[in-house]
C-alpha positions in Angstrom: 18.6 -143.8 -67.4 20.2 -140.9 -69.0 17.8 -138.4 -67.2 18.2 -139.5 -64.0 22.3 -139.0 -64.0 21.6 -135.1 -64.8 18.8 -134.0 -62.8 21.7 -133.3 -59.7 23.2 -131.3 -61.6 20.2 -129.4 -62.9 18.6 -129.3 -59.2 22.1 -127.8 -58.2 21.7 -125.2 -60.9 18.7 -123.9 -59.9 19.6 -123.8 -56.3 22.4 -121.7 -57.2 20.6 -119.3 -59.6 17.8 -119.0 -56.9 20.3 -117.6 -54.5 22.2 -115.3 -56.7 18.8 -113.8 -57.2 17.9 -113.6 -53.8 21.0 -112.3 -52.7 21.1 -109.7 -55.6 17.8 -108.5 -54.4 18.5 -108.5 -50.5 22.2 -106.2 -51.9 20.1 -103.5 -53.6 19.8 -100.9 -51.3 23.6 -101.0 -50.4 25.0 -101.0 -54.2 22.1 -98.4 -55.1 24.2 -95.2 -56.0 23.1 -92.2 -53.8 21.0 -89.0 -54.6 23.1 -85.7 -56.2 22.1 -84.2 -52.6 24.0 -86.3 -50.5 27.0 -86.2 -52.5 27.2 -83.0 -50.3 27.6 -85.1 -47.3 30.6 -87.1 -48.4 32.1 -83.1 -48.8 31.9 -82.4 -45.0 35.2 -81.7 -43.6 36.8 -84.0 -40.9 35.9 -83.5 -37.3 39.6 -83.4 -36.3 39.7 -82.5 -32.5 36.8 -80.7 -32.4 33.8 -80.6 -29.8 31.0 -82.6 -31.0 28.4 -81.5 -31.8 29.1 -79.2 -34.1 28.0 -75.4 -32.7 25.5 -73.5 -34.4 26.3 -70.9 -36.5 25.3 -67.6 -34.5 22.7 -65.6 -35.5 23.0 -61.9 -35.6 20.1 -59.3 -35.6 20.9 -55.8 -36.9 20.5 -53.1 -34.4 17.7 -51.5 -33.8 17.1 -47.8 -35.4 16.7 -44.7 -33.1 13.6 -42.9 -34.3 12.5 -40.1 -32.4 9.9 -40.7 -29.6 6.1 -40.9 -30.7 2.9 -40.4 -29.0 1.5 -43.2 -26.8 -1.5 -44.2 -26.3 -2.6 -44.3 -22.5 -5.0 -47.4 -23.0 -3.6 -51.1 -22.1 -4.3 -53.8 -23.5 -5.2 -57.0 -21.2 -2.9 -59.9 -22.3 -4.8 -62.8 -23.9 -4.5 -66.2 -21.9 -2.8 -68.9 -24.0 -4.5 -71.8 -24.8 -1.4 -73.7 -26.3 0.3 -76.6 -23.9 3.4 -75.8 -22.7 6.6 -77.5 -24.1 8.0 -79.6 -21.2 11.6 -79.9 -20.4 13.7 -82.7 -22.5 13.8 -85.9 -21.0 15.7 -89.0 -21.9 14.6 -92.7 -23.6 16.5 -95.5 -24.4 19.6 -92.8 -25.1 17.4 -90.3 -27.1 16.7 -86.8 -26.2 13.0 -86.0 -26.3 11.3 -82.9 -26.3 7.4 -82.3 -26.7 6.1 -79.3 -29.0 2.7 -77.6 -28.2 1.4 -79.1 -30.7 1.9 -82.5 -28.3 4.4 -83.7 -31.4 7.9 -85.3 -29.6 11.0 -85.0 -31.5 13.8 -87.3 -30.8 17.2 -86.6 -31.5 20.7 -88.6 -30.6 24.1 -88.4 -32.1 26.0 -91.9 -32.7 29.9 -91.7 -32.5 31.6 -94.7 -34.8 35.1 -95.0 -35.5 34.4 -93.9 -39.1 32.6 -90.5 -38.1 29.7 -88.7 -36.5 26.1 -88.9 -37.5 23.3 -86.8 -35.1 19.9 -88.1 -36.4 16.3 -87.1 -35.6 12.9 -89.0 -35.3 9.4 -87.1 -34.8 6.2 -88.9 -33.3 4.9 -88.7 -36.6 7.2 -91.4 -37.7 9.6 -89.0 -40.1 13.4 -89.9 -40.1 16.5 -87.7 -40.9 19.8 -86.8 -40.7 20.9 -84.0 -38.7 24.9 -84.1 -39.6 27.1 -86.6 -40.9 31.0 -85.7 -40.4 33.6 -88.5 -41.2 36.8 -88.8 -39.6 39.9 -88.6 -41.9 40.2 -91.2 -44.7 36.4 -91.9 -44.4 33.7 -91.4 -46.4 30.2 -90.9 -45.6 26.6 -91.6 -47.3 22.9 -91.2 -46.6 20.3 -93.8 -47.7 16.5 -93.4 -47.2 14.3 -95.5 -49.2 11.2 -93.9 -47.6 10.6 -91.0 -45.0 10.7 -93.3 -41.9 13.7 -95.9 -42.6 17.5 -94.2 -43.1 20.8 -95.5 -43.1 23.9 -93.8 -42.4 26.8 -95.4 -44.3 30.9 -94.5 -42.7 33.1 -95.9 -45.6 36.6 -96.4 -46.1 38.2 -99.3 -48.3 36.9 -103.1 -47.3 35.6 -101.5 -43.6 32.2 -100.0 -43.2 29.9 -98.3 -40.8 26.2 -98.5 -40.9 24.0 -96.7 -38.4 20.4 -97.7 -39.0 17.7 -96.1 -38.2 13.8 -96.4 -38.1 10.4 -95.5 -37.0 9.1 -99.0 -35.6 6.5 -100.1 -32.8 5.7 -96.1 -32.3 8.8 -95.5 -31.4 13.0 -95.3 -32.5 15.4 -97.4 -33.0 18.8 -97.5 -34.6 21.4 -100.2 -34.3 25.2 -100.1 -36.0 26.7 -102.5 -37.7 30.4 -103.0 -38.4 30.9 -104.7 -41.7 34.6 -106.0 -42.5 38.1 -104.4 -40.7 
């Protein structure tokens, strides 16, 4: 009669330790720490009032030297035709701007706007995810996760309120979705 009273208690038990363990497992890629290179990302300085995105830095080409004039050669050469598709104009999916390569590779690119921060991210047809730029506003922190080449998470942190802008290669084609966790 003895064993009868405790097996509640024991069932409850391993109910509970069953769940700690699944939920300790379904938490691991949030409380793993990040990678020494993206501690660069949480050292981006706030976007503040500026345009977004960020501009390019400009590219300068030295000047050409003046050398003194050569002979020519009178012959022409006959240009050769190009066998290479050309790269069509971008066009718009789902909120993602795509562009086609020569190569017939498309590259999708979008920029997500949370109230922790910016994040432009980029997908290519060949199912390879990354992150573009990452800027948080001010008193927010921001961190990359990417567990494998075509599944990345953007993480906008500040204390007890979070950010998460997920994105992935799925059904041959992107998708993202943001979460808000706490306020």
């Amino acid at each position: 009669m003895r064993s009868s009273r405790w097996a509640p208690i024991a069932g409850w038990c391993a109910a509970t330790a069953t769940s700690i363990v699944l939920a300790s497992v379904a938490l691991l890629p949030v409380l793993r720490t990040s990678l020494p290179q993206d501690g660069a990302l949480a050292k981006l300085p706030a976007a503040g009032k500026s345009a977004f995105p960020a501009p390019l830095p400009t590219v300068t080409t030295p000047a050409a030297k003046s050398v003194a004039p050569t002979p020519t050669r009178t012959k022409t050469k006959k240009p050769k035709p190009t066998t290479k598709a050309p790269t069509r104009k971008p066009t718009t999916e789902d909120g993602w701007t795509v562009t086609t390569a020569e190569d017939g590779k498309r590259t999708y690119v979008r920029s997500f706007r949370v109230e922790g921060g910016q994040a432009v991210i980029r997908m290519t047809s060949d199912g390879v995810v990354e992150l573009v730029t990452a800027t948080p506003a001010d008193g927010w922190a921001v961190q990359k996760v990417q567990d494998s080449p075509g599944n990345l998470a953007v993480y906008f942190n500040e204390p007890q309120h979070s950010f998460i802008i997920h994105a992935t290669w799925w059904d041959d084609r992107p998708f993202a979705e943001v979460s808000e966790i706490g306020s």
